[in-house]
C-alpha positions, 0 to 999 in steps of 0.5 A: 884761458886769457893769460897775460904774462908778467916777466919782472925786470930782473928776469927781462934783463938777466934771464929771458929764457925763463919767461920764455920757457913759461909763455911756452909752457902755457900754450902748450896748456893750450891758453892764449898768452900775451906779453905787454912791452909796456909792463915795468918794475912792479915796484919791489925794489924801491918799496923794500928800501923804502921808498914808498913814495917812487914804488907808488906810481910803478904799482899804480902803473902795474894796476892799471895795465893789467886790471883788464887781464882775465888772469896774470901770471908771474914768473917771480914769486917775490915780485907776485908777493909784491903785488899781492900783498906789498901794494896793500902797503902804499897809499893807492888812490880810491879807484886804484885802491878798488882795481888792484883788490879785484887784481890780486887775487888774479895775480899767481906765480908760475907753479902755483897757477899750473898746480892749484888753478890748472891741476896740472903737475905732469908735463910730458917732459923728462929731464935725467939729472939729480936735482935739489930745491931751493925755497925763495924767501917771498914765495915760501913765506908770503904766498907759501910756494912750496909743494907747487914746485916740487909736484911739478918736478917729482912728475918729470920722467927721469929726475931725481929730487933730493930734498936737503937740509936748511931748505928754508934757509935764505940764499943772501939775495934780499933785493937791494939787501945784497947791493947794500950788504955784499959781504954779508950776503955773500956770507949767506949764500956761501953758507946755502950753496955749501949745504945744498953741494952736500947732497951732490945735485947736478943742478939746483931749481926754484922759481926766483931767478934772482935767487938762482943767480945769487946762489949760481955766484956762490957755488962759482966762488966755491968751486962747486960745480952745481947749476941752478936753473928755473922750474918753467926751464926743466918744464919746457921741453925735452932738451938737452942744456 
């Protein structure tokens, strides 16, 4: 399969070994994966602070670069709900209009491809550690990732999963919600990264970086020493952190 890669620009700018560690996981698959340098913002932010006029030409962008792609995959569940679902949202001209329809259904977060379009769930990869899951908010709600990510790592040799209360909890991030409310999302996340510490995970997985970020902040601010670290990152390979 043809997969052209979607790194959104949080991830490009603060975490590139996660898109990293997915183009390596997909070739490994055996799929032929390509970057595009061109990609940007898909738009998210702007369109949740509504400014629905900036997030326009982004997506419009976004669409046009990849109507071509066989299929996309995104290593952001929040951004890929912005595609899917969020585009549907501004006023898209009539031949853009009918290109992002036929790219949406094109268009799958990480786990969700590897499980429910490729079938797979075992990777070969071992990862001795306990680790907790978080549920992102836009994955969980918007494109209902949930099981994906926990079948992909109860297969890794070695990893202990523990499930913990409040998994559906928000973490605080909410995009531009904590740039304009830190305290209050500071608040959240204290509160998220305290009943996770609970269950004693060494590290603290799920498939928004941004989100892991502003849990990995909380857990600092706490004195906890819990990590947080990507799904395709513990898919990877055998490694030792």
């Amino acid at each position: 399969m043809r997969i052209a890669l979607f790194i959104p620009c949080f991830l490009n700018q603060t975490m590139p070994k996660t898109g990293l560690a997915a183009l390596r996981v997909l070739r490994k698959l055996g799929h032929e994966v390509a970057f595009d340098p061109r990609q940007t913002c898909c738009g998210q932010a702007p369109f949740n602070a509504g400014f629905f006029d900036q997030a326009q030409p982004l997506a419009e962008r976004f669409i046009r670069l990849f109507a071509p792609a066989e299929v996309v995959v995104g290593v952001s569940g929040s951004c890929v709900a912005m595609v899917r679902h969020g585009y549907g949202e501004l006023d898209l001209s009539g031949s853009v209009q009918r290109d992002w329809e036929a790219l949406r259904g094109r268009v799958y977060e990480f786990t969700e491809f590897l499980v429910d379009v490729l079938g797979v769930t075992d990777l070969g990869v071992r990862f001795p550690h306990r680790v907790a899951i978080h549920n992102s908010c836009h994955a969980l709600r918007e494109l209902g990732i949930s099981r994906q990510p926990r079948a992909l790592l109860q297969a890794v040799e070695g990893l202990e999963l523990v499930e913990v209360p409040g998994v559906d909890e928000c973490c605080g991030f909410g995009g531009v919600f904590s740039a304009k409310y830190p305290a209050l999302s500071n608040r959240i996340a204290d509160r998220r990264a305290s009943r996770l510490a609970e269950a004693a995970p060494e590290y603290v997985a799920g498939v928004d970086d941004a989100c892991l970020q502003n849990l990995k902040e909380a857990f600092r601010r706490r004195g906890h020493t819990v990590q947080t670290l990507h799904v395709a990152r513990i898919l990877e390979r055998n490694y030792e952190l």
